[in-house]
MMTF fields as JSON, N, C-alpha, C and O atoms, coordinates in Angstrom:
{
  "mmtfVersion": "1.0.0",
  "mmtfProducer": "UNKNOWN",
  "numBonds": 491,
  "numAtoms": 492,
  "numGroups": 123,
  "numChains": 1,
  "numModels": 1,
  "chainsPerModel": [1],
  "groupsPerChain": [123],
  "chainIdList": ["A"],
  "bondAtomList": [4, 2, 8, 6, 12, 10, 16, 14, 20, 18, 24, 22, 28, 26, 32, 30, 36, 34, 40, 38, 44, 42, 48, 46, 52, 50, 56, 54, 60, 58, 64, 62, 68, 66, 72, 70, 76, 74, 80, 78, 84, 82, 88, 86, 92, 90, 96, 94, 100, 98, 104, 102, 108, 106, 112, 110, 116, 114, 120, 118, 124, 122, 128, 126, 132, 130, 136, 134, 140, 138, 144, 142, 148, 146, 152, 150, 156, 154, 160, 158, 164, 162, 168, 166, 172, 170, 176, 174, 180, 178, 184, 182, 188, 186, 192, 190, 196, 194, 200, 198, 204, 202, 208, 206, 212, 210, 216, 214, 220, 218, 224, 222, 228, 226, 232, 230, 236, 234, 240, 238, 244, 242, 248, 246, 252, 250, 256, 254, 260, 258, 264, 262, 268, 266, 272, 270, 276, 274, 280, 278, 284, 282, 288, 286, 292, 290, 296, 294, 300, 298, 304, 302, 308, 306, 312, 310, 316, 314, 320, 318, 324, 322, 328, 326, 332, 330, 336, 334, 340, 338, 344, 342, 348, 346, 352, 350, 356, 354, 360, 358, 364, 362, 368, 366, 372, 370, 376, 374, 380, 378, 384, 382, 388, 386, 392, 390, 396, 394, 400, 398, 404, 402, 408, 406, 412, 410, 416, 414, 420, 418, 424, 422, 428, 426, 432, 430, 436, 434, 440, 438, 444, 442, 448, 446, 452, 450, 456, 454, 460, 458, 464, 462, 468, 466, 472, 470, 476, 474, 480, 478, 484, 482, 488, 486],
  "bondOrderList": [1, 1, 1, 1, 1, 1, 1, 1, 1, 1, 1, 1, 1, 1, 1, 1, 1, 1, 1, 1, 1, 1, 1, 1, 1, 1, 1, 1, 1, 1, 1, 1, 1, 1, 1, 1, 1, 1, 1, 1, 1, 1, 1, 1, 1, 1, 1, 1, 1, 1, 1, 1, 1, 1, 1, 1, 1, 1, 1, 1, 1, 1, 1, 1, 1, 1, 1, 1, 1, 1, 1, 1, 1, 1, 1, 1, 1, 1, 1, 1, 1, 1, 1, 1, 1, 1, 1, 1, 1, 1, 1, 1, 1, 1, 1, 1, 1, 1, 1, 1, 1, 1, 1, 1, 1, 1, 1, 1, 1, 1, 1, 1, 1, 1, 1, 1, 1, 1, 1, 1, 1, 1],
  "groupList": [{"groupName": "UNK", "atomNameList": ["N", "CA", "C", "O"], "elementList": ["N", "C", "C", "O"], "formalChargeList": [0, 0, 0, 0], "bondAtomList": [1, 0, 2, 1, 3, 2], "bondOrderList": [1, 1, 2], "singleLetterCode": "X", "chemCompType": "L-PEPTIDE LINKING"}],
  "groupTypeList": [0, 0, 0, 0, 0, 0, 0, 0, 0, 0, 0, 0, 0, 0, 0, 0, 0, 0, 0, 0, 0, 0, 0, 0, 0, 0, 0, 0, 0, 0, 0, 0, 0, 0, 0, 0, 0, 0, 0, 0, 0, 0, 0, 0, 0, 0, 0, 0, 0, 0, 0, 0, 0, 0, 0, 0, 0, 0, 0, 0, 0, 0, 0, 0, 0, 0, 0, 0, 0, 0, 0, 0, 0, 0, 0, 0, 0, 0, 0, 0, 0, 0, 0, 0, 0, 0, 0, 0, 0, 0, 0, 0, 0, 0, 0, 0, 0, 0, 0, 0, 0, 0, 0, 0, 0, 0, 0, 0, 0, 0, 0, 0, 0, 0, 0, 0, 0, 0, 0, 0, 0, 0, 0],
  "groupIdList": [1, 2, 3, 4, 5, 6, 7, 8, 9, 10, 11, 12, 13, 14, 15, 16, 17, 18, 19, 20, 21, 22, 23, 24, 25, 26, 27, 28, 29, 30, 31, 32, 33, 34, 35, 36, 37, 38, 39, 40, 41, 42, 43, 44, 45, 46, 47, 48, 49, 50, 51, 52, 53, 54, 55, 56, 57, 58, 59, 60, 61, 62, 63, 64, 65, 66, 67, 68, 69, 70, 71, 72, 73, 74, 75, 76, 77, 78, 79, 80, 81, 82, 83, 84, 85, 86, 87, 88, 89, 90, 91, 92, 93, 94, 95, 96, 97, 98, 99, 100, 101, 102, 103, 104, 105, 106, 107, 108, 109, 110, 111, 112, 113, 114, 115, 116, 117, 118, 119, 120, 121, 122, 123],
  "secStructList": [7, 6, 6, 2, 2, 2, 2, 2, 2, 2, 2, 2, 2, 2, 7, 7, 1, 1, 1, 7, 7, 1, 5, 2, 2, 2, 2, 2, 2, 2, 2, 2, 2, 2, 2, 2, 2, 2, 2, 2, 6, 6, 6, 6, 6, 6, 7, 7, 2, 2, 2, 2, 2, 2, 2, 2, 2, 2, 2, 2, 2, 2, 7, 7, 6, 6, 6, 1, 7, 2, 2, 2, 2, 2, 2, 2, 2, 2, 2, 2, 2, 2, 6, 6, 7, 6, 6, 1, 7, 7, 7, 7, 1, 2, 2, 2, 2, 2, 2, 2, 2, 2, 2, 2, 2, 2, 2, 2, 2, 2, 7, 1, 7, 5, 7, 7, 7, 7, 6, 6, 7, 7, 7],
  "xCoordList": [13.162, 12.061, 11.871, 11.726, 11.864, 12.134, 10.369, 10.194, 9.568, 7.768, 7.042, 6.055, 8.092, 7.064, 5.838, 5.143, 5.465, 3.835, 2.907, 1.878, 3.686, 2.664, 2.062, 0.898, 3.362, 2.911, 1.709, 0.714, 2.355, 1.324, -0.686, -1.648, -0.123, -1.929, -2.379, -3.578, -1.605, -2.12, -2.51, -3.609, -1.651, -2.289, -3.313, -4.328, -3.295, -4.081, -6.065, -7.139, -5.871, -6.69, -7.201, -8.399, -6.085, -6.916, -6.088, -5.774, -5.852, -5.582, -6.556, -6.814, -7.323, -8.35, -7.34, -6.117, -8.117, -8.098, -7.951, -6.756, -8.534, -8.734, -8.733, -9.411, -8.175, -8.432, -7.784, -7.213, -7.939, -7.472, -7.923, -8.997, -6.796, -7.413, -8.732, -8.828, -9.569, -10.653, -9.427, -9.795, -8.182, -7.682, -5.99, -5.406, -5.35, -4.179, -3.084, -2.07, -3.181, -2.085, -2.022, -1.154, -3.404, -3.54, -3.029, -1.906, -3.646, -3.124, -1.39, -0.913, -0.978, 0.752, 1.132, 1.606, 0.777, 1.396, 1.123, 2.07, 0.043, -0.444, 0.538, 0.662, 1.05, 1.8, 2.892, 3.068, 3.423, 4.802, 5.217, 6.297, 4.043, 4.328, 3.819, 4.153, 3.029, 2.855, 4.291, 4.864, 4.652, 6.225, 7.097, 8.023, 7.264, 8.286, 8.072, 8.987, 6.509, 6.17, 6.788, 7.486, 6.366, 6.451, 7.755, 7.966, 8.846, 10.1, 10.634, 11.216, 10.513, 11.164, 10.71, 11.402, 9.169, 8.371, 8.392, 8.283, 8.485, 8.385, 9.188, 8.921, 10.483, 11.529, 10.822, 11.183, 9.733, 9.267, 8.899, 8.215, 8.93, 7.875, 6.679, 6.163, 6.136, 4.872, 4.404, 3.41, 5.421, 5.96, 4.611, 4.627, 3.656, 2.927, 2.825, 3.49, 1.864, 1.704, 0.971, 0.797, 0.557, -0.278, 0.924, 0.79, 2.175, 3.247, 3.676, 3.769, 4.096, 3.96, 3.199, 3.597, 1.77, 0.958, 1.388, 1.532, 1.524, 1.49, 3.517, 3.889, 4.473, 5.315, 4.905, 4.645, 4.762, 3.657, 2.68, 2.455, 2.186, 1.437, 2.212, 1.948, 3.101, 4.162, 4.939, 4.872, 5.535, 6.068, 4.928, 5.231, 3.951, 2.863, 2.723, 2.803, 2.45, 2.287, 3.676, 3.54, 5.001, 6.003, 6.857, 7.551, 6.774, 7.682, 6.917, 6.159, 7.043, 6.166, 7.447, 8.466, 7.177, 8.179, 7.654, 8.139, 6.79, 6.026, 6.534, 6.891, 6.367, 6.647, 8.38, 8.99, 8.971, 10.078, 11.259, 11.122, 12.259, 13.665, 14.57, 15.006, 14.821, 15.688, 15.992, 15.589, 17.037, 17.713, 16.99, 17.226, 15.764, 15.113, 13.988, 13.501, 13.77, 13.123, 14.407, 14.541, 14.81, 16.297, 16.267, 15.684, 16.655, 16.226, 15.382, 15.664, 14.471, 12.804, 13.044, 12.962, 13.322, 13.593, 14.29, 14.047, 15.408, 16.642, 16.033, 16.2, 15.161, 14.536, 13.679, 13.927, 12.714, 12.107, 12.334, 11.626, 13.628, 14.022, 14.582, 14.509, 15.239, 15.27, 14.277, 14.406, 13.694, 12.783, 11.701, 10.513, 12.168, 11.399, 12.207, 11.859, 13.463, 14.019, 14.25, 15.212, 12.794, 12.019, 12.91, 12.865, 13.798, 14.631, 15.41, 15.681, 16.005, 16.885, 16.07, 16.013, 15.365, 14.187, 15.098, 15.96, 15.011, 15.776, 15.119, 13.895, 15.906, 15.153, 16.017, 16.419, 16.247, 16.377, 15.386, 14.639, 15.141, 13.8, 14.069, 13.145, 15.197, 15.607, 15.123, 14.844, 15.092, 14.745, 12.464, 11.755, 12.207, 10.762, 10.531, 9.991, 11.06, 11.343, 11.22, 10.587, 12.092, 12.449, 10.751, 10.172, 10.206, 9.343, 8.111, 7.273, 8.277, 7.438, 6.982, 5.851, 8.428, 8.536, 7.784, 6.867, 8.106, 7.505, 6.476, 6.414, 5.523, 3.996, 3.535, 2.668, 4.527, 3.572, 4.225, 3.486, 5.032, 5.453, 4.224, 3.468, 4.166, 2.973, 1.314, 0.472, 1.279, 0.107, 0.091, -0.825, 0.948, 1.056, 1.102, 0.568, 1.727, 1.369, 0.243, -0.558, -0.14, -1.781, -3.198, -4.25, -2.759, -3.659, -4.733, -4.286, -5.773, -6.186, -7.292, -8.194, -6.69, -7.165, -7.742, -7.431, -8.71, -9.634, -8.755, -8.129, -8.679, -8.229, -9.221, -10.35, -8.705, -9.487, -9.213, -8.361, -10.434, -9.776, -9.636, -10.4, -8.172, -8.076, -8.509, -7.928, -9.253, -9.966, -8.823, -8.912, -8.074, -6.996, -6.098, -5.28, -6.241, -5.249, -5.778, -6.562, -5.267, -5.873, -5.137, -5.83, -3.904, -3.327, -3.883, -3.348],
  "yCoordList": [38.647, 37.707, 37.35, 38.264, 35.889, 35.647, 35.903, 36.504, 35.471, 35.726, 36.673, 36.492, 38.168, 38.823, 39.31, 39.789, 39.372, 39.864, 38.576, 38.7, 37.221, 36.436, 36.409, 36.168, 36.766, 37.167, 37.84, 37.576, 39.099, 40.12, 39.88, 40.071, 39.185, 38.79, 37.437, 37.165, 36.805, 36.015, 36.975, 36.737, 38.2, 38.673, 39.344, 39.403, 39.797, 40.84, 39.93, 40.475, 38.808, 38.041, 37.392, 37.15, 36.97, 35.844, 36.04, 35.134, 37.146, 37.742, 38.331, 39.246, 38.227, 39.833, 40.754, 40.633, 41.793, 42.818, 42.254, 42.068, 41.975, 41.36, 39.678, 39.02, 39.149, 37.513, 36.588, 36.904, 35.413, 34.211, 34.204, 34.57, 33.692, 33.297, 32.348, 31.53, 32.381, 31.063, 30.21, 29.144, 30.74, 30.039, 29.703, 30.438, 28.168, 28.472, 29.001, 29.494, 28.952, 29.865, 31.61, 31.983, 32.318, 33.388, 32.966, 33.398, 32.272, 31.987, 32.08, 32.626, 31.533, 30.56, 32.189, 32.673, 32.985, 34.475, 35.456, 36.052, 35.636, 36.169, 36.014, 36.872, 34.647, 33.734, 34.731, 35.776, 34.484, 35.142, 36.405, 36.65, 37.688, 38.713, 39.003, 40.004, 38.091, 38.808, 38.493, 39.183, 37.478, 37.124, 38.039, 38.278, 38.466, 39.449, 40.793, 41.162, 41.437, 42.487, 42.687, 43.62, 41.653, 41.071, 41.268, 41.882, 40.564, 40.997, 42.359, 43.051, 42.74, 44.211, 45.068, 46.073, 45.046, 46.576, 46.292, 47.341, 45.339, 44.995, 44.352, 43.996, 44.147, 43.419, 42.528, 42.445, 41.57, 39.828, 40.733, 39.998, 41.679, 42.205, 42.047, 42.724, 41.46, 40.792, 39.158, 38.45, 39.107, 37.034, 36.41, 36.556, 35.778, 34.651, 33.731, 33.557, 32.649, 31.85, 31.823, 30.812, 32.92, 33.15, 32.901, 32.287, 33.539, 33.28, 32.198, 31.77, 31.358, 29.758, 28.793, 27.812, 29.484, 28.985, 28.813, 27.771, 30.053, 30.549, 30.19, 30.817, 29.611, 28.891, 27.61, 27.294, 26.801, 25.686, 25.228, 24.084, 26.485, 26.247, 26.43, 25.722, 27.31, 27.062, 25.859, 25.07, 25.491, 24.202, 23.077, 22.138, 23.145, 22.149, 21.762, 20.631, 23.153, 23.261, 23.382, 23.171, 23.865, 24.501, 23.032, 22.866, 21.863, 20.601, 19.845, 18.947, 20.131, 19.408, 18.6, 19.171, 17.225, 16.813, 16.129, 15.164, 16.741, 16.676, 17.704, 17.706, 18.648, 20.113, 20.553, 21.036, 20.154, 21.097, 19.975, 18.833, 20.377, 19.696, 19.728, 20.743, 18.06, 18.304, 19.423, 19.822, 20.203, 21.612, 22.474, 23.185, 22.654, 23.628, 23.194, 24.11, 22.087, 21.593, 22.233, 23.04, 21.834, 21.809, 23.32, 23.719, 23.975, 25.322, 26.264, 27.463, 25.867, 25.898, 25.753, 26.571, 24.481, 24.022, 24.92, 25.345, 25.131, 26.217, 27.638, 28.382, 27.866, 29.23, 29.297, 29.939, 28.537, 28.289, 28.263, 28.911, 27.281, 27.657, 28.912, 29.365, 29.294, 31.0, 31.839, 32.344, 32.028, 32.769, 31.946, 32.27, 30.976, 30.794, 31.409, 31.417, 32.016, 32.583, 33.47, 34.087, 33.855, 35.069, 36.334, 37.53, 35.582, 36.527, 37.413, 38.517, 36.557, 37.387, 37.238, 36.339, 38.894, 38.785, 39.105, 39.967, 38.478, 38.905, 40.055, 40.188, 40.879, 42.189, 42.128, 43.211, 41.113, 41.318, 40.835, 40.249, 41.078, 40.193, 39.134, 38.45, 38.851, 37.667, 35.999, 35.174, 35.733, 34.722, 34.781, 33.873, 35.587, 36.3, 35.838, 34.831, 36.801, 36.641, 35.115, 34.642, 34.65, 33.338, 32.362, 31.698, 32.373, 31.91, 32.228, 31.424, 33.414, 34.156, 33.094, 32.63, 32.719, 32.222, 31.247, 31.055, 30.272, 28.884, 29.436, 29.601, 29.897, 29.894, 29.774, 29.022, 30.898, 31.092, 29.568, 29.495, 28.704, 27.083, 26.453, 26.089, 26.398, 25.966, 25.903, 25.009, 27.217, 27.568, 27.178, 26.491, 27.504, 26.554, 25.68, 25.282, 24.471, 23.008, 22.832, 22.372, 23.201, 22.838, 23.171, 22.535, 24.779, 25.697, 26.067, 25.638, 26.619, 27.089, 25.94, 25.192, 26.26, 25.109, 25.757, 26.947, 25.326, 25.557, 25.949, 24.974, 26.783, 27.006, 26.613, 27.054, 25.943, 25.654, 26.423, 26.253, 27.509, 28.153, 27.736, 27.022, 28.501, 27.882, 28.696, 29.781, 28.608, 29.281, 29.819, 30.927, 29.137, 29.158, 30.408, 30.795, 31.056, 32.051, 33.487, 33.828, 34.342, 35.575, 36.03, 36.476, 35.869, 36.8, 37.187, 38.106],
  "zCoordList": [-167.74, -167.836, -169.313, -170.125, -169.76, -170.712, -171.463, -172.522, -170.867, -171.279, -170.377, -169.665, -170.676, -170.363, -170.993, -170.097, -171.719, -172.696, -171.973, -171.308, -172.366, -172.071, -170.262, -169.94, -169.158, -168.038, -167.569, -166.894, -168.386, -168.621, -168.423, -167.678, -170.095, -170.327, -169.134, -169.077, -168.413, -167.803, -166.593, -166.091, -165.96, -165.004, -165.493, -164.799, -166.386, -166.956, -167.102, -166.848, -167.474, -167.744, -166.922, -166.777, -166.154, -164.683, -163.324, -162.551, -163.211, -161.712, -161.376, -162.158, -160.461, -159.733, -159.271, -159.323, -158.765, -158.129, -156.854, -156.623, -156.118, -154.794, -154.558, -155.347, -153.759, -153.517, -154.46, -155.504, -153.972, -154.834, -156.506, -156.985, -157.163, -158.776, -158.816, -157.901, -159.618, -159.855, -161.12, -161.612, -161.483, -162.129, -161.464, -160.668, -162.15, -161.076, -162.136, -161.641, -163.544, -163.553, -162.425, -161.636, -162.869, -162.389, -160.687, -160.426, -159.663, -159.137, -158.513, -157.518, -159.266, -159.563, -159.368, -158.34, -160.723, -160.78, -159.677, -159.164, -159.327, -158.131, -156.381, -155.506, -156.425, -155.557, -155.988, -155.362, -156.774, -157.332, -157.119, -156.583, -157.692, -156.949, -155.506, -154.873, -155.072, -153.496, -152.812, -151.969, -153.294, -152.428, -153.27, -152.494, -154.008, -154.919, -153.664, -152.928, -153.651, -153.011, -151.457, -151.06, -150.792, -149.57, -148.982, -147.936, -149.911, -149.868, -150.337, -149.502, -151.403, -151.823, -151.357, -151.194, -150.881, -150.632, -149.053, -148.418, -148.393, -146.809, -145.995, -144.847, -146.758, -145.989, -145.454, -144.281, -145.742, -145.1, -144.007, -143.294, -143.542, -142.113, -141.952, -141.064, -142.445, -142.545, -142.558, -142.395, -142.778, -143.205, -141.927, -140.705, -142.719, -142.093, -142.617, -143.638, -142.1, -142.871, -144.078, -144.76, -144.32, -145.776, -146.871, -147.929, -146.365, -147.267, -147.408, -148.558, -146.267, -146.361, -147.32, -147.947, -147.218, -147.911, -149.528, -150.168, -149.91, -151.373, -151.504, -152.495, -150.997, -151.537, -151.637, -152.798, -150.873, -150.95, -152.247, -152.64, -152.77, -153.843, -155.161, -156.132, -155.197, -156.193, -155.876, -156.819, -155.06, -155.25, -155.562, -156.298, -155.147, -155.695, -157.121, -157.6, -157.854, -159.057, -160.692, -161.898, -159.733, -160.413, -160.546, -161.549, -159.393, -159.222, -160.339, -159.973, -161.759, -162.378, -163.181, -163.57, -163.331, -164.146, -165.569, -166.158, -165.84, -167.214, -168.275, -169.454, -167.151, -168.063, -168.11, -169.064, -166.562, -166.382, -166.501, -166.063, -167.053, -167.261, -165.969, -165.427, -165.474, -163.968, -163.412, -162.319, -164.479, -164.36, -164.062, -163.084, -164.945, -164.173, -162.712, -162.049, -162.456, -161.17, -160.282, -159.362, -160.672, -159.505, -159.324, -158.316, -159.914, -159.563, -159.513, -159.536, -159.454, -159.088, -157.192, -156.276, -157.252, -155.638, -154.762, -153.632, -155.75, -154.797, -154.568, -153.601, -155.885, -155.71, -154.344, -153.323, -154.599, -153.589, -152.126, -151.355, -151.619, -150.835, -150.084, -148.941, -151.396, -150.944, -150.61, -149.495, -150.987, -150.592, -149.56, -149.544, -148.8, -147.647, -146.635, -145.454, -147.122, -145.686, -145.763, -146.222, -145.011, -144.816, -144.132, -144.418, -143.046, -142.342, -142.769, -142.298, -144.287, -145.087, -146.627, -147.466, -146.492, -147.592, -148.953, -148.778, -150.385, -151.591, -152.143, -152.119, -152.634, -153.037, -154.565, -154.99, -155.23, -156.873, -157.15, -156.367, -158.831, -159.482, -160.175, -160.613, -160.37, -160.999, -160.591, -161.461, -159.247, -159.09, -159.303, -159.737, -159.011, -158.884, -160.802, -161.259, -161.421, -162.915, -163.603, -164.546, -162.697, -163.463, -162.797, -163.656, -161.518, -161.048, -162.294, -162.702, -162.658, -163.739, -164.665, -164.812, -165.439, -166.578, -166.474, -167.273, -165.226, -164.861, -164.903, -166.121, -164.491, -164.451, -166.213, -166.659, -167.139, -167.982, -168.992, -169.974, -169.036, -168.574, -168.53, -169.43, -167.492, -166.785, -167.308, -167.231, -167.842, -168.645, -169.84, -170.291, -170.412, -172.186, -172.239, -173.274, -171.295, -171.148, -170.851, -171.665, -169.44, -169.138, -169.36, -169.303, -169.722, -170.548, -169.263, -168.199, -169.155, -168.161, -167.325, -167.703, -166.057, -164.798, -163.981, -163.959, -163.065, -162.446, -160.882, -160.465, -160.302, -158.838, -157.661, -157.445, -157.165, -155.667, -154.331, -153.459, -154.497, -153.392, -151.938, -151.288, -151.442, -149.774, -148.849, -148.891, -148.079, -147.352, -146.182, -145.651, -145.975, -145.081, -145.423, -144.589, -146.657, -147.084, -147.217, -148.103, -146.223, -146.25, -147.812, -148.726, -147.911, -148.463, -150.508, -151.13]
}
């Protein structure tokens, strides 16, 4: 992971303990490891749509073409896709890692944004 410290302080800073971010980087990161967890610690045995949800919101936020260079959209996308198939869950951190990076991307361009929470998302 190329920004890990800065990861760090974003979970450290605007992740809870429990529930959705009030912010979307915290958010974005939060998204990132529950699907990192989900897969490595549960083989996707749990896979709902809460997970649906929270790829959904990384692709919402990560398909940015302000911030991200084709190359990396493009594999943003592919990542993404991977890890919607849930059936065959990835258990490296590399693609998780690289999702990482994008968030804290994401945050230095936009700097901190307001999250709207979805009521729709247990997870």
């Amino acid at each position: 992971m190329k920004y890990f410290e800065d990861a760090k302080l974003i979970w450290k800073e605007f992740v809870p303990k429990n529930g959705q971010a009030n912010t979307v980087q915290g958010e974005l990161l939060r998204a990132v490891e529950k699907l990192r967890d989900e897969s490595q610690r549960n083989g996707n045995g749990n896979w709902d749509d809460g997970f649906e949800i929270l790829i959904r919101y990384l692709n919402d936020h990560l398909i940015d073409t302000k911030i991200y260079s084709k190359e990396i959209l493009d594999k943003t996308k592919k990542t993404l896709l991977r890890l919607k198939k849930y059936k065959d869950p990835y258990l490296e951190d590399d693609l998780f890692d690289e999702l990482g990076d994008r968030v804290v991307e994401y945050f230095k361009f936009h700097g901190s944004v307001e999250n709207k929470i979805n009521p729709k998302l247990q997870r």
